[in-house]
N, C-alpha and C positions, 0 to 999 in steps of 0.2 A: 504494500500500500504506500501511496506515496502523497503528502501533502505538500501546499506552497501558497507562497502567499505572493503576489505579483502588484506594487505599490505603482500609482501615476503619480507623480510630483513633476510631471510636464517636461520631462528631459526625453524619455521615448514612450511610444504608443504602448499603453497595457496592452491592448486586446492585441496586438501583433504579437507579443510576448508570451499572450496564454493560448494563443493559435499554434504556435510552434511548440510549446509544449504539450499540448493534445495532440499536435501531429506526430510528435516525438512519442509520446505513447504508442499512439494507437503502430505504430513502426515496432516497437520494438514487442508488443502483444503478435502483430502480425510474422513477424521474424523468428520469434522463439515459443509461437503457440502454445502462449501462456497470457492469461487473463491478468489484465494489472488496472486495480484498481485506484482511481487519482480524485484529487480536490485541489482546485485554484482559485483561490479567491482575488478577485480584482477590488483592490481600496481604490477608490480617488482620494477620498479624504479621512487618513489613517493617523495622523498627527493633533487633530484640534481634541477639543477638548472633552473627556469621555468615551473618547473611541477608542481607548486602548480595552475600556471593559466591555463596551461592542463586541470586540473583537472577537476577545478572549471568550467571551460567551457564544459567539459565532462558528467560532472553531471546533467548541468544544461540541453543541449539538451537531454541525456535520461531520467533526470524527467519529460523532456515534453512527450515523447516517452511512459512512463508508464503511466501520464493523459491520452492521448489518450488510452490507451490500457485501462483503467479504464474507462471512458466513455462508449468506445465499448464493455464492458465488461455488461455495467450497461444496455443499449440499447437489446443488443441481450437475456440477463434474460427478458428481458422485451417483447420480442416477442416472448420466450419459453412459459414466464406465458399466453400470451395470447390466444396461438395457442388450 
């Protein structure tokens, strides 16, 4: 599983930055036929005031979010291989 956090502070384009990393994923899933599960969060505004517990609270329900997706990820290989 893999998280990241991808900040705009106006120096380069976030969403070009979490486009290449979904690309980069989905490459290296399709490369080593292996399922990998990911979370990018795009901030624009991650410095003012408050946002760091935002954040923090942000992260923490979509880590859960990606567990589960990993679980069900681990489950459903698991009734491929059986079938």
């Amino acid at each position: 599983m893999v998280g990241g956090l991808v900040v705009d502070h106006g120096i380069y384009r976030h969403e070009f930055v979490a486009q290449s990393v979904r690309y980069a994923t989905m490459r290296v899933q399709l490369d080593n036929n292996k399922p990998v599960i990911y979370g990018i969060l795009t901030a624009q505004d991650f410095l003012s005031q408050g946002r760091e517990d935002f954040f923090f609270q942000h992260f923490h329900f979509k880590g859960k979010e990606a567990a589960v997706a990993c679980v069900r990820t681990i489950e459903n290989l698991a009734l491929v291989a059986a079938a």
